[in-house]
PyMOL Python script that loads the backbone (N, CA, C, O; Angstrom):
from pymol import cmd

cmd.read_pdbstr("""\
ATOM      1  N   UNK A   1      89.929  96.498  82.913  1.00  0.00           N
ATOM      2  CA  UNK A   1      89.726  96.368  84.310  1.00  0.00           C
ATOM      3  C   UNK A   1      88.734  97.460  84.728  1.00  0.00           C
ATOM      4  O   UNK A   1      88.580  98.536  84.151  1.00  0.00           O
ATOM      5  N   UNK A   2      87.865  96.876  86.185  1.00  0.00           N
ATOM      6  CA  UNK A   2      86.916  98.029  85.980  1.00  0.00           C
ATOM      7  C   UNK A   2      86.925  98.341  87.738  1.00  0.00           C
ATOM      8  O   UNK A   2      87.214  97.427  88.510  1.00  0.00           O
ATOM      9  N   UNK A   3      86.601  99.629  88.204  1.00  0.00           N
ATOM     10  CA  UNK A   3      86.524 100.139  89.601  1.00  0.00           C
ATOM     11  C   UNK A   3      85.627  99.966  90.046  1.00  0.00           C
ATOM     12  O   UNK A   3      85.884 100.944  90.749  1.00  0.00           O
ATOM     13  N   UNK A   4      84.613  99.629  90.424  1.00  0.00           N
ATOM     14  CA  UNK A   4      82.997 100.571  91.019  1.00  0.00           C
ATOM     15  C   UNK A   4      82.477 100.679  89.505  1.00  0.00           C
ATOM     16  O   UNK A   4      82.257 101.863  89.251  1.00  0.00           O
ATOM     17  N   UNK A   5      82.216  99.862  88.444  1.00  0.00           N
ATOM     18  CA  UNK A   5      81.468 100.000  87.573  1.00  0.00           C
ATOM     19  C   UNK A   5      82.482 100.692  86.131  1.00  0.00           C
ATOM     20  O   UNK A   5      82.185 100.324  84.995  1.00  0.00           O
ATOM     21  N   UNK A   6      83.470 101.536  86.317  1.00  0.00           N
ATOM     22  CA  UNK A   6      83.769 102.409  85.519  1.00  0.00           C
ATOM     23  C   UNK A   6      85.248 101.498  84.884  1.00  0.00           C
ATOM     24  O   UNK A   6      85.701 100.638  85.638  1.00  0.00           O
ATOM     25  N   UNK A   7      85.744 101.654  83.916  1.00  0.00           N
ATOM     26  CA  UNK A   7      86.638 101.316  82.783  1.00  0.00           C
ATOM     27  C   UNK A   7      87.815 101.779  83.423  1.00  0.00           C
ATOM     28  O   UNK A   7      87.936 103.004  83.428  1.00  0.00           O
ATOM     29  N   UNK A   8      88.555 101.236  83.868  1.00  0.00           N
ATOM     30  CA  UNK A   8      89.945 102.217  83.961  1.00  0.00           C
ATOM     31  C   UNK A   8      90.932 101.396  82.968  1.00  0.00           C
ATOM     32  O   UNK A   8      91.739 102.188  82.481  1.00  0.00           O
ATOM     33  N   UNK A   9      91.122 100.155  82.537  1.00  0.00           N
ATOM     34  CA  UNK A   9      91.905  99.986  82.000  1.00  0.00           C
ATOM     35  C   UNK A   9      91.573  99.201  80.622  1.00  0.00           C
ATOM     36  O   UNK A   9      90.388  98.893  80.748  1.00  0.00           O
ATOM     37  N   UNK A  10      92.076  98.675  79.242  1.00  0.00           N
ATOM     38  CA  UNK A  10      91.568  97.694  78.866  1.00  0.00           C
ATOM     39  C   UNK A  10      92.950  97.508  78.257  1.00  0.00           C
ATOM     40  O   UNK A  10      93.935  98.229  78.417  1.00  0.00           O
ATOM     41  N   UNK A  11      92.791  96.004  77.266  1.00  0.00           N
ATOM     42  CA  UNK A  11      93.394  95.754  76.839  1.00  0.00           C
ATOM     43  C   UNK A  11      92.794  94.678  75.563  1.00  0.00           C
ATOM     44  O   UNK A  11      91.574  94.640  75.720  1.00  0.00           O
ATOM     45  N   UNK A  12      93.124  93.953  74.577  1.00  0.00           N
ATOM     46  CA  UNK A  12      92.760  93.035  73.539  1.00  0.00           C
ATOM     47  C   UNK A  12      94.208  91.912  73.701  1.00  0.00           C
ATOM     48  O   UNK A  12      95.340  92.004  73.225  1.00  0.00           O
ATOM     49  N   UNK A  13      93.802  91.245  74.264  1.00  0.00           N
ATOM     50  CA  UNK A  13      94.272  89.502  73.977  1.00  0.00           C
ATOM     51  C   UNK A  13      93.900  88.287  73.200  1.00  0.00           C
ATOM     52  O   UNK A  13      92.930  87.615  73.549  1.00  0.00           O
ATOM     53  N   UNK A  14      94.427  88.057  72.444  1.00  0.00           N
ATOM     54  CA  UNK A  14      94.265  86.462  71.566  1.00  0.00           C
ATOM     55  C   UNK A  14      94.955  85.414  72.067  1.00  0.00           C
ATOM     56  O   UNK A  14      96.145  85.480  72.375  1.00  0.00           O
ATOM     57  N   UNK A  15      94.124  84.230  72.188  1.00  0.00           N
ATOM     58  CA  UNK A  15      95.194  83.273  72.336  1.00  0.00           C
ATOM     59  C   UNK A  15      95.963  83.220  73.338  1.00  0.00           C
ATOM     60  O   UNK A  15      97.176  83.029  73.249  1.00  0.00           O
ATOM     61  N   UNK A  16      95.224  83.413  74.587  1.00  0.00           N
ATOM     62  CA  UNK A  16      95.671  83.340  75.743  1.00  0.00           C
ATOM     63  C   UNK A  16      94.662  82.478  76.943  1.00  0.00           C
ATOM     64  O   UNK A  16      93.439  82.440  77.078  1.00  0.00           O
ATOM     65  N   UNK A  17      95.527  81.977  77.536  1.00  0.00           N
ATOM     66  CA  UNK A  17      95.436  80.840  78.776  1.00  0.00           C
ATOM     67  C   UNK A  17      96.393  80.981  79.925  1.00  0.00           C
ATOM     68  O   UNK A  17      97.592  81.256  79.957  1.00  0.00           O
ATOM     69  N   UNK A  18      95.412  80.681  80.966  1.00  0.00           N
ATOM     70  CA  UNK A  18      96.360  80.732  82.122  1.00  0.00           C
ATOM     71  C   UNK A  18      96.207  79.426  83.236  1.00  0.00           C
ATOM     72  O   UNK A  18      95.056  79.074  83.491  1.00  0.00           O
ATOM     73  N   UNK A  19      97.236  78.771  83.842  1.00  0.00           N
ATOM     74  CA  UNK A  19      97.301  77.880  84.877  1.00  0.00           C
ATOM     75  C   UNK A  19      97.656  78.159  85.721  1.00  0.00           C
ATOM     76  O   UNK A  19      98.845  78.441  85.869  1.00  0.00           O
ATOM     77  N   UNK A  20      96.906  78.200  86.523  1.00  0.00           N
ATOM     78  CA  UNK A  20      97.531  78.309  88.343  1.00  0.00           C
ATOM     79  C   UNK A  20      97.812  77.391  89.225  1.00  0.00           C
ATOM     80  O   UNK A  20      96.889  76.768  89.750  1.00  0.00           O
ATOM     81  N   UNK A  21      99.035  77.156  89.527  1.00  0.00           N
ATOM     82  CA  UNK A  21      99.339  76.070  90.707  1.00  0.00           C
ATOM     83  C   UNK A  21      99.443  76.307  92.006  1.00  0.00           C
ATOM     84  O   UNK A  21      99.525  75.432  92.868  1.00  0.00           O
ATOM     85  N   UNK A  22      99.444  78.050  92.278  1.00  0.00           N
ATOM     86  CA  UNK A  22      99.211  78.678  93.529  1.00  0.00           C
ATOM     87  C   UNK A  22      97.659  79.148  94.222  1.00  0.00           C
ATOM     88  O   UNK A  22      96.702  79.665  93.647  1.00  0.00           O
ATOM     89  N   UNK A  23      97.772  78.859  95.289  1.00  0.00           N
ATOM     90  CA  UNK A  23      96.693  79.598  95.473  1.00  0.00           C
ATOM     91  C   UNK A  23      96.071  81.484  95.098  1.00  0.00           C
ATOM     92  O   UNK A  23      96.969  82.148  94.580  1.00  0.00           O
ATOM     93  N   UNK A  24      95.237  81.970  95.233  1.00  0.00           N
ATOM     94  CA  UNK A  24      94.888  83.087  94.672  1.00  0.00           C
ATOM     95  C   UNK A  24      94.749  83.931  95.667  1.00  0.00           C
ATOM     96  O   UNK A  24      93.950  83.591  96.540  1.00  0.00           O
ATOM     97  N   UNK A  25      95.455  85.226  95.827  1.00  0.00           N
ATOM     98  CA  UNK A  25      95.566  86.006  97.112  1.00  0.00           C
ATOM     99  C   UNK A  25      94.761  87.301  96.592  1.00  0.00           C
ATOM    100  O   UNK A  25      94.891  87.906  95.528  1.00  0.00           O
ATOM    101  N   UNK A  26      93.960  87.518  97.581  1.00  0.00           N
ATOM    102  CA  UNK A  26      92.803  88.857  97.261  1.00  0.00           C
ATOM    103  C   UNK A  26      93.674  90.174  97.989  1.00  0.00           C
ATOM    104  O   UNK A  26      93.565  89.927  99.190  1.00  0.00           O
ATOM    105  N   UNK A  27      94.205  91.012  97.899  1.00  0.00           N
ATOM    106  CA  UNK A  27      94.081  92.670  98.520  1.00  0.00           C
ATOM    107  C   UNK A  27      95.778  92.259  98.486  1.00  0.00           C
ATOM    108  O   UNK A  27      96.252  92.557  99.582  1.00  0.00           O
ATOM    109  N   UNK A  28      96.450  91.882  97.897  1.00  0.00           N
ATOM    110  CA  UNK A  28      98.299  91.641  98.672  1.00  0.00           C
ATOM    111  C   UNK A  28      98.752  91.000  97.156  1.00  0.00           C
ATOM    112  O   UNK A  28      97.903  90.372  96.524  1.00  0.00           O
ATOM    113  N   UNK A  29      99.913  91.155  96.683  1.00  0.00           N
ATOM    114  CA  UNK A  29     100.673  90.389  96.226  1.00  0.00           C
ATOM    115  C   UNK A  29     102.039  89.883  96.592  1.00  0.00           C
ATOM    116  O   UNK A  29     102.578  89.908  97.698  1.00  0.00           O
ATOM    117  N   UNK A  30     102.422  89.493  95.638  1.00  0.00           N
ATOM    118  CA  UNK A  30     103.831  88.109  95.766  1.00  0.00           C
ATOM    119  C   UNK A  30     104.482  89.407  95.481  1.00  0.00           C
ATOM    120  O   UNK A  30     104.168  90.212  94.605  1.00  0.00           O
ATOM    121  N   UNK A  31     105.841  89.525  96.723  1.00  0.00           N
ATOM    122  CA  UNK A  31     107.418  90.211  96.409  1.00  0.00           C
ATOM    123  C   UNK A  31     107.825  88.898  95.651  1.00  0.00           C
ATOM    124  O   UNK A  31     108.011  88.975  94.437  1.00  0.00           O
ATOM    125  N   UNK A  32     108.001  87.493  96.405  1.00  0.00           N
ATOM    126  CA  UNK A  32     108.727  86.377  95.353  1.00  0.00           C
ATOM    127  C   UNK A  32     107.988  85.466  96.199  1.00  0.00           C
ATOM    128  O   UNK A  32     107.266  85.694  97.170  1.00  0.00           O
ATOM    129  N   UNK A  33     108.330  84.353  95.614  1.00  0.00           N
ATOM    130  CA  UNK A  33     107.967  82.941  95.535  1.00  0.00           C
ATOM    131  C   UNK A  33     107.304  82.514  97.056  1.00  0.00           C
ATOM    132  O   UNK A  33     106.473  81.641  97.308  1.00  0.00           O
ATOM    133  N   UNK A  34     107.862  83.286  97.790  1.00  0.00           N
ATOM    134  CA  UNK A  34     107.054  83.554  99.750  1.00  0.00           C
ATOM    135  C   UNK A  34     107.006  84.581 100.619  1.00  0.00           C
ATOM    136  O   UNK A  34     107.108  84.646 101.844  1.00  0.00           O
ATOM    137  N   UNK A  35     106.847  85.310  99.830  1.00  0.00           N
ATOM    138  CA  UNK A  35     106.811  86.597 100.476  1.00  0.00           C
ATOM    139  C   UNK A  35     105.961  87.084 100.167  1.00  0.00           C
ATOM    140  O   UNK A  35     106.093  87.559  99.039  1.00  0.00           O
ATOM    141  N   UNK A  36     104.346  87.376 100.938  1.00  0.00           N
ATOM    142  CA  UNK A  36     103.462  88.214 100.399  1.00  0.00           C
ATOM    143  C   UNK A  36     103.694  89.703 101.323  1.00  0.00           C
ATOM    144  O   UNK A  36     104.189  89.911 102.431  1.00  0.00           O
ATOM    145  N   UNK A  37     103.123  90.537 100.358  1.00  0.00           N
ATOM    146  CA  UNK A  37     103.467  91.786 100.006  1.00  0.00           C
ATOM    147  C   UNK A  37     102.396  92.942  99.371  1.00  0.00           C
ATOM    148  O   UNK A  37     101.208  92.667  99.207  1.00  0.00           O
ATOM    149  N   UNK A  38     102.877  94.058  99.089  1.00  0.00           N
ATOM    150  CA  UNK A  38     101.837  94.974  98.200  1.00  0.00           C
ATOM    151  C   UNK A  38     100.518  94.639  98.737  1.00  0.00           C
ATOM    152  O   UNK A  38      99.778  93.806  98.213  1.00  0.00           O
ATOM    153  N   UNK A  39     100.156  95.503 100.106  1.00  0.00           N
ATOM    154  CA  UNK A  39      99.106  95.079 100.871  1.00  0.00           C
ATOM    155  C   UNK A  39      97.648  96.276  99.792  1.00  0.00           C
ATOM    156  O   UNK A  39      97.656  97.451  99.427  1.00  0.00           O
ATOM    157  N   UNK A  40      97.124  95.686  99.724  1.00  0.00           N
ATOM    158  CA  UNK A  40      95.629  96.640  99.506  1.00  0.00           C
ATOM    159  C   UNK A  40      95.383  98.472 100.649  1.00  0.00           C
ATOM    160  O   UNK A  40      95.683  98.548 101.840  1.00  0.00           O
ATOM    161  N   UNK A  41      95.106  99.026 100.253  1.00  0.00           N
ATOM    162  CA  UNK A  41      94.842  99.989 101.479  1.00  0.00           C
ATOM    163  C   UNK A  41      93.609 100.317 100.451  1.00  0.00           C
ATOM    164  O   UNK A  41      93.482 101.184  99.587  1.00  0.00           O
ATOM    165  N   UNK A  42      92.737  99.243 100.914  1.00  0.00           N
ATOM    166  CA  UNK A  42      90.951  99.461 100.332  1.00  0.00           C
ATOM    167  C   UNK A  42      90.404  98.350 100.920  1.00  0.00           C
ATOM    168  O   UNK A  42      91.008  97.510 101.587  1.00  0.00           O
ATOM    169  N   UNK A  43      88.659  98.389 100.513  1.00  0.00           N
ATOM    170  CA  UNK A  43      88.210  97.159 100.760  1.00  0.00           C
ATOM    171  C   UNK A  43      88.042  96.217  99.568  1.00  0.00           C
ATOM    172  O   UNK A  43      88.487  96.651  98.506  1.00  0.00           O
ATOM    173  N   UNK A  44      87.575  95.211  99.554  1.00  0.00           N
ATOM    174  CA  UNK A  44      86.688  94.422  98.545  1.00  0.00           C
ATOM    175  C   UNK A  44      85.398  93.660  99.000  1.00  0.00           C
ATOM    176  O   UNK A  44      85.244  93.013 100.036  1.00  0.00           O
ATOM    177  N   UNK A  45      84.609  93.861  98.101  1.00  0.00           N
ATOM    178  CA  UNK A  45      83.579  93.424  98.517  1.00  0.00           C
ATOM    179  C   UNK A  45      83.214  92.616  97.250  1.00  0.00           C
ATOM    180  O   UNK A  45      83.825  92.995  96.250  1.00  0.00           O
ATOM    181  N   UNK A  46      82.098  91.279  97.010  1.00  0.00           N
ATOM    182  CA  UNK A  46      81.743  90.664  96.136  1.00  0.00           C
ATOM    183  C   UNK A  46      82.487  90.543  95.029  1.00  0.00           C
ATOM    184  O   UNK A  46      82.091  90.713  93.876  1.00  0.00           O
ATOM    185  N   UNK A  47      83.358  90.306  95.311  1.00  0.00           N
ATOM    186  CA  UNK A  47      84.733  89.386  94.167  1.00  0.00           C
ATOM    187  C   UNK A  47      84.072  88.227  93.429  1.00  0.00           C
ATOM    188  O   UNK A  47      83.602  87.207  93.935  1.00  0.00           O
ATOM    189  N   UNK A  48      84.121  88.572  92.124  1.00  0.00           N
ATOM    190  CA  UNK A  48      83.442  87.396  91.301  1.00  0.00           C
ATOM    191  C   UNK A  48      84.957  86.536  90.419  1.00  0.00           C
ATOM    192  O   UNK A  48      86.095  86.982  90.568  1.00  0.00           O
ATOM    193  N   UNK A  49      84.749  85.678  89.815  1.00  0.00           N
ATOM    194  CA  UNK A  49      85.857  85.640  88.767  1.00  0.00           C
ATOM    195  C   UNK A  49      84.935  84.523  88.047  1.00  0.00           C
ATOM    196  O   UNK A  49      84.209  83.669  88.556  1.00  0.00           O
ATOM    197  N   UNK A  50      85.228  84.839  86.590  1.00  0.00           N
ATOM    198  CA  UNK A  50      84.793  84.109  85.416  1.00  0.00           C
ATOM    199  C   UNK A  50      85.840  83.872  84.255  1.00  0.00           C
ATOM    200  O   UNK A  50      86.924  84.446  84.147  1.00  0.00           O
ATOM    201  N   UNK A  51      85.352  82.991  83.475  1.00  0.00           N
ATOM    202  CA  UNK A  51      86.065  82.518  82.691  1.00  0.00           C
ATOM    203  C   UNK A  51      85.713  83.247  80.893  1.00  0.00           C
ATOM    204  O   UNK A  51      85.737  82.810  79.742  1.00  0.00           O
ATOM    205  N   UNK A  52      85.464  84.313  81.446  1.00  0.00           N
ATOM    206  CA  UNK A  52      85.022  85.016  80.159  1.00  0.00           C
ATOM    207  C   UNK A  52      85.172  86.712  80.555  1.00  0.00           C
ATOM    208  O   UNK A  52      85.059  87.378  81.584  1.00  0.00           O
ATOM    209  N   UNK A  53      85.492  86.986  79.112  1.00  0.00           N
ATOM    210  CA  UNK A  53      85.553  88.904  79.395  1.00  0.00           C
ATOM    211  C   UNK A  53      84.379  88.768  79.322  1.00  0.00           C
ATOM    212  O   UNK A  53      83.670  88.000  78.672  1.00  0.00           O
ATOM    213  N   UNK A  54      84.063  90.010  80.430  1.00  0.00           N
ATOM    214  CA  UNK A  54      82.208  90.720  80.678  1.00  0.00           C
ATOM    215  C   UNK A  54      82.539  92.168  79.585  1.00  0.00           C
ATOM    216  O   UNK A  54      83.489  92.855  79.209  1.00  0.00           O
ATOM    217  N   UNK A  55      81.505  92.087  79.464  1.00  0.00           N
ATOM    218  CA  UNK A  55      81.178  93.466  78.601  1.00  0.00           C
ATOM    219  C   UNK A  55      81.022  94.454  79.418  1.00  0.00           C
ATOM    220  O   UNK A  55      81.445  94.176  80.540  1.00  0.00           O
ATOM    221  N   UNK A  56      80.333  96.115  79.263  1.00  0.00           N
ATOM    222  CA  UNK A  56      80.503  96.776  79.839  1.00  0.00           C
ATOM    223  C   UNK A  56      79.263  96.992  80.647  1.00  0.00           C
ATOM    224  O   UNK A  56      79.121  97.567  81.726  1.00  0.00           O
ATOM    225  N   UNK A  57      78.249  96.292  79.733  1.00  0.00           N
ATOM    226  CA  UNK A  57      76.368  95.909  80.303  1.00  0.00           C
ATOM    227  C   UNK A  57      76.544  94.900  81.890  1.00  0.00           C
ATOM    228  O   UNK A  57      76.075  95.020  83.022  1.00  0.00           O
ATOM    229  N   UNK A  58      77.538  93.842  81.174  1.00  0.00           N
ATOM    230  CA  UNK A  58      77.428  92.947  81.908  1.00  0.00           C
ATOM    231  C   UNK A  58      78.318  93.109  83.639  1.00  0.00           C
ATOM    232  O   UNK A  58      78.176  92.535  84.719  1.00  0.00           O
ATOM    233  N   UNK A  59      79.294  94.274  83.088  1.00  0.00           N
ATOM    234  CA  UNK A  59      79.808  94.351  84.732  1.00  0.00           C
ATOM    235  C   UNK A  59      79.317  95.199  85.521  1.00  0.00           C
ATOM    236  O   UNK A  59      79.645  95.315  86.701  1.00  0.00           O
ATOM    237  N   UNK A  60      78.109  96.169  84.675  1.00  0.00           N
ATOM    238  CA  UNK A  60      77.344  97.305  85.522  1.00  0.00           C
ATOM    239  C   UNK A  60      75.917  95.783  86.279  1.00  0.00           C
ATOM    240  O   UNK A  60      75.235  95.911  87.296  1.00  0.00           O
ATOM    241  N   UNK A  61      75.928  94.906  85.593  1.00  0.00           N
ATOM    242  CA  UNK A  61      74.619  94.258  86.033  1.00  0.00           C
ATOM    243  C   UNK A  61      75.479  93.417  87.053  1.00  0.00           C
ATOM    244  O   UNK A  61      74.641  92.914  87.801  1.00  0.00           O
ATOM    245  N   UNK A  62      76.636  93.046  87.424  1.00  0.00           N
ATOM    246  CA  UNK A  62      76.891  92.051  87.911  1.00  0.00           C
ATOM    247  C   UNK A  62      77.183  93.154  89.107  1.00  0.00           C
ATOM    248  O   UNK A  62      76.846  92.824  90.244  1.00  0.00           O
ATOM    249  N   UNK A  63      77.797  94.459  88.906  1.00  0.00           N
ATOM    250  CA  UNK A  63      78.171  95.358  89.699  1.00  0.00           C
ATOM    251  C   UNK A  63      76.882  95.278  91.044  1.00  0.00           C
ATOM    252  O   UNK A  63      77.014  95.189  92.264  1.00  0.00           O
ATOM    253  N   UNK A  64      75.820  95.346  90.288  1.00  0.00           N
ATOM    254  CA  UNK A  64      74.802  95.913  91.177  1.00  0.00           C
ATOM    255  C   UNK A  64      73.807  94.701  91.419  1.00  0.00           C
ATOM    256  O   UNK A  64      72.610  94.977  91.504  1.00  0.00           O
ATOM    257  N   UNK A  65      74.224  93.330  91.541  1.00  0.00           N
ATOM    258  CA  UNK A  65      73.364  91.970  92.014  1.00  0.00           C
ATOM    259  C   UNK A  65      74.260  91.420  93.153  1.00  0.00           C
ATOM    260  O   UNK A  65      75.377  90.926  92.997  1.00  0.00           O
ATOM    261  N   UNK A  66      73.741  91.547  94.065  1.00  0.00           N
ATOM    262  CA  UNK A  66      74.468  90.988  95.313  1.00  0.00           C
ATOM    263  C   UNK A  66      73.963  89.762  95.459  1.00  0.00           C
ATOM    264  O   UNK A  66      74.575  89.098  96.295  1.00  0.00           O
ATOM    265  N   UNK A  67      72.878  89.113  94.837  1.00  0.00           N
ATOM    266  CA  UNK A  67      72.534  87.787  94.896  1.00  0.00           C
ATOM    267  C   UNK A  67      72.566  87.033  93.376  1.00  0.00           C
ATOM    268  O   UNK A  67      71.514  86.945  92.742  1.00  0.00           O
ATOM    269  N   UNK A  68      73.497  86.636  92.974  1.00  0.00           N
ATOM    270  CA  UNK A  68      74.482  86.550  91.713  1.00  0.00           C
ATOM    271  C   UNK A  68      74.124  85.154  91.809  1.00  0.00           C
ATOM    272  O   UNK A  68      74.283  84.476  92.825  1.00  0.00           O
ATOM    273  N   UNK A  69      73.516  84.646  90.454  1.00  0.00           N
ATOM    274  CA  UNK A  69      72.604  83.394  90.034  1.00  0.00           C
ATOM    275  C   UNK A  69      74.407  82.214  89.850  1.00  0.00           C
ATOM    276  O   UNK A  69      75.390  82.540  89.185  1.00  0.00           O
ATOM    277  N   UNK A  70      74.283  81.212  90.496  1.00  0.00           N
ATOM    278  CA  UNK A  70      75.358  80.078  90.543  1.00  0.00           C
ATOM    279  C   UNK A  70      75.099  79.396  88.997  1.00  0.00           C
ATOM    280  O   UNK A  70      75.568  78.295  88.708  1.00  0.00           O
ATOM    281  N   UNK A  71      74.416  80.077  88.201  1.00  0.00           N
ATOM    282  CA  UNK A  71      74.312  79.335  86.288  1.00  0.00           C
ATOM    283  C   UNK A  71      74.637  80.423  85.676  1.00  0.00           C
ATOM    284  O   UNK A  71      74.801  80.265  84.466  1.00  0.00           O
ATOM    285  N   UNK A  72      74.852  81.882  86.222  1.00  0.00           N
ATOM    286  CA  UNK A  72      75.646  82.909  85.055  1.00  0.00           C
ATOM    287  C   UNK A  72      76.498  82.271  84.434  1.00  0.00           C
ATOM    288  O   UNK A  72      77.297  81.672  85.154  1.00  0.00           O
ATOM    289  N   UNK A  73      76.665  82.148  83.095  1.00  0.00           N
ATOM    290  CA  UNK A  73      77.496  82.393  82.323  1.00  0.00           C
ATOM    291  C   UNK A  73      78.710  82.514  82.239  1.00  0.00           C
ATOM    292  O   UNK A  73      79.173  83.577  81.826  1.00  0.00           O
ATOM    293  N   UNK A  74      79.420  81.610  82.555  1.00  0.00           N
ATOM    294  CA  UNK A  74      81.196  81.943  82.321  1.00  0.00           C
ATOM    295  C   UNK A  74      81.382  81.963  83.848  1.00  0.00           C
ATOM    296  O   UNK A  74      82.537  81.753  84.219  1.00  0.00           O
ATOM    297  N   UNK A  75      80.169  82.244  85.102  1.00  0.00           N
ATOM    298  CA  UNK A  75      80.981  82.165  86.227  1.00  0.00           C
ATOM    299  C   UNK A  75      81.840  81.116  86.488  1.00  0.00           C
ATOM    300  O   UNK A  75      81.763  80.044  85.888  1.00  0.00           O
ATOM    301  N   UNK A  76      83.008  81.463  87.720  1.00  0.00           N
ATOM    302  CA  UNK A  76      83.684  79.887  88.399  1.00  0.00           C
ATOM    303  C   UNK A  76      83.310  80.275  89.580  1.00  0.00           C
ATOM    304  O   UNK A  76      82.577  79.520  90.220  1.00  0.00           O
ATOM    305  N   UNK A  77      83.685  81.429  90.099  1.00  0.00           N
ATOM    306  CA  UNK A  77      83.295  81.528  91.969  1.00  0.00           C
ATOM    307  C   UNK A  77      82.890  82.712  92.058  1.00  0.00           C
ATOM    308  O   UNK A  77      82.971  83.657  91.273  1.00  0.00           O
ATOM    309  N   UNK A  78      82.195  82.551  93.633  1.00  0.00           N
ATOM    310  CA  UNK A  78      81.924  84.126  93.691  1.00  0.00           C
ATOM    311  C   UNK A  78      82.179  84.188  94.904  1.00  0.00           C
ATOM    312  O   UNK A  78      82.119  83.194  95.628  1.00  0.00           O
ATOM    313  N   UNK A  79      82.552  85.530  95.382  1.00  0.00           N
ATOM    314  CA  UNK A  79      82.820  85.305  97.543  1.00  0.00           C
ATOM    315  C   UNK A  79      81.979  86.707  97.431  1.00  0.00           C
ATOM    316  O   UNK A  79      82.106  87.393  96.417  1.00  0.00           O
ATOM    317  N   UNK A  80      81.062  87.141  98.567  1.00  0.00           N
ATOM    318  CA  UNK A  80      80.870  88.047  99.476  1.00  0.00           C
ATOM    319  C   UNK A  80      81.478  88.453 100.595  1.00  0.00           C
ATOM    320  O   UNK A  80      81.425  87.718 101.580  1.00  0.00           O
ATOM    321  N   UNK A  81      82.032  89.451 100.644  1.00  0.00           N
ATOM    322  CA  UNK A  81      82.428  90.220 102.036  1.00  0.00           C
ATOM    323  C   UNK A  81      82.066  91.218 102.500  1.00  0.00           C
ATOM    324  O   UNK A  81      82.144  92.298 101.915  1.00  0.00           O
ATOM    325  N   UNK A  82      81.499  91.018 103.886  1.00  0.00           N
ATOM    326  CA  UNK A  82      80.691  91.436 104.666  1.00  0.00           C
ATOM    327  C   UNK A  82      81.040  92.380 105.643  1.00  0.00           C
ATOM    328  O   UNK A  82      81.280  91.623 106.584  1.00  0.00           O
ATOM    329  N   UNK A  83      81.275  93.753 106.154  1.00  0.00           N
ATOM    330  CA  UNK A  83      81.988  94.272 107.755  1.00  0.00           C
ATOM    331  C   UNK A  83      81.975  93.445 108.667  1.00  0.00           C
ATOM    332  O   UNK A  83      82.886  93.500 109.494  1.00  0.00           O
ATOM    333  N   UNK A  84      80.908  92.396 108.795  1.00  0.00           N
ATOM    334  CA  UNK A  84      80.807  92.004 109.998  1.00  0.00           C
ATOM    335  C   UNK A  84      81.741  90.667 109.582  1.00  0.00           C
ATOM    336  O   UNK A  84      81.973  89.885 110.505  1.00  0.00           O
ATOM    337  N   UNK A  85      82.270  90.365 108.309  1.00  0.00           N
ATOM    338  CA  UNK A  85      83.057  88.820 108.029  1.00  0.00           C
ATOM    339  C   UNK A  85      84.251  89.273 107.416  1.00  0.00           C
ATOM    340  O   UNK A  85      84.269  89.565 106.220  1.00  0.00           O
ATOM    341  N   UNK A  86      85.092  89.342 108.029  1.00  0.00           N
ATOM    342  CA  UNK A  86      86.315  89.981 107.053  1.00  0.00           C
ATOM    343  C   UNK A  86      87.069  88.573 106.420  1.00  0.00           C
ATOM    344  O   UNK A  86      87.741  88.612 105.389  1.00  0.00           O
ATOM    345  N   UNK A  87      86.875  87.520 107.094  1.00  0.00           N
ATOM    346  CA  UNK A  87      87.070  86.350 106.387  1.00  0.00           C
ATOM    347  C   UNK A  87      86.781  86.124 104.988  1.00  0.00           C
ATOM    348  O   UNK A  87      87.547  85.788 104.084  1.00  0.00           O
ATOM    349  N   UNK A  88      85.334  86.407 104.968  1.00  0.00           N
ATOM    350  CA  UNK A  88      84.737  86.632 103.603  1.00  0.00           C
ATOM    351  C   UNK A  88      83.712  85.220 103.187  1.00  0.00           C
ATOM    352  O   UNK A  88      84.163  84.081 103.311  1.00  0.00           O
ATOM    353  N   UNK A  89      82.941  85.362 102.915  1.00  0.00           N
ATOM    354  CA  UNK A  89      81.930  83.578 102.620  1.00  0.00           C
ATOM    355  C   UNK A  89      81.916  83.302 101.159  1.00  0.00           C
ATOM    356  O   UNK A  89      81.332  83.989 100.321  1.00  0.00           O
ATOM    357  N   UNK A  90      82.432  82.511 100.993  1.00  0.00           N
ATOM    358  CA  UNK A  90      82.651  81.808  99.706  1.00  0.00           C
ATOM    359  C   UNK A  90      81.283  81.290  99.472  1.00  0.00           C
ATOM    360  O   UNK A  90      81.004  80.203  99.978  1.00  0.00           O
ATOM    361  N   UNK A  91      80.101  82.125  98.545  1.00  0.00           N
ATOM    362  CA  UNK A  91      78.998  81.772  97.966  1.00  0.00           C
ATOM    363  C   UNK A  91      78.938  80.185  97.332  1.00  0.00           C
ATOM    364  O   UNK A  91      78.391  79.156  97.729  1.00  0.00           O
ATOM    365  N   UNK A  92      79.571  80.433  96.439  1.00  0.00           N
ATOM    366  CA  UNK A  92      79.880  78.713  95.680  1.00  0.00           C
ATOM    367  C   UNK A  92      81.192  78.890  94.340  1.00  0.00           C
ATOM    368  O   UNK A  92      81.525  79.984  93.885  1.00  0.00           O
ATOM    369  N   UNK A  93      81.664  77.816  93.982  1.00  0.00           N
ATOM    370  CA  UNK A  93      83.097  77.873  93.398  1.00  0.00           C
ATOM    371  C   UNK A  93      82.759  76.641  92.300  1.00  0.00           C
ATOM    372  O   UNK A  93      82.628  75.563  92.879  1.00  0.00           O
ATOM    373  N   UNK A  94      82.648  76.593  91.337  1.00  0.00           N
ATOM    374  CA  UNK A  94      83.062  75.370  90.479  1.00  0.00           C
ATOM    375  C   UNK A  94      84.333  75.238  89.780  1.00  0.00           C
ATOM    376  O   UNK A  94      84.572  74.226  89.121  1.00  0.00           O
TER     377      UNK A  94
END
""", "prot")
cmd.dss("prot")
cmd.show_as("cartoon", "prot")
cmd.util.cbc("prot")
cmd.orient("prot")
């Protein structure tokens, strides 16, 4: 996992997959099954998610492109958030 460019966590997985039947909550998580919770006390800005581990090249380059090409590689979505949009604009999603 990475902060602002930098490594804070890693890990090595094989053979792993995931399905989601919930929707995906940005800055909060689930206490249980309806209860959101564990609020963020930060911002986020340009939330990407892909279907591939980035390397350490690749999250300093993605870190610093605010206009993030819709044929990268392994992307699925990308959102921008803006001060002035706290909503946030969903760039594009496949």
């Amino acid at each position: 996992m990475y902060e602002n460019g930098v490594a804070e966590q890693s890990a090595t997985i094989t053979n792993w997959s995931v399905t989601n039947t919930v929707d995906v909550i940005l800055s909060a998580g689930m206490q249980n099954a309806s209860t959101i919770s564990y609020f963020l006390n930060g911002e986020l800005a340009n939330v990407r998610f892909y279907k591939k581990a980035l390397s350490a090249a690749e999250v300093q380059a993605d870190m610093n492109n605010n206009d993030i090409d819709p044929a990268t590689e392994g992307l699925v979505a990308a959102y921008d958030f803006a001060p002035a949009n706290i909503e946030g604009t969903k760039r594009f999603m496949r």
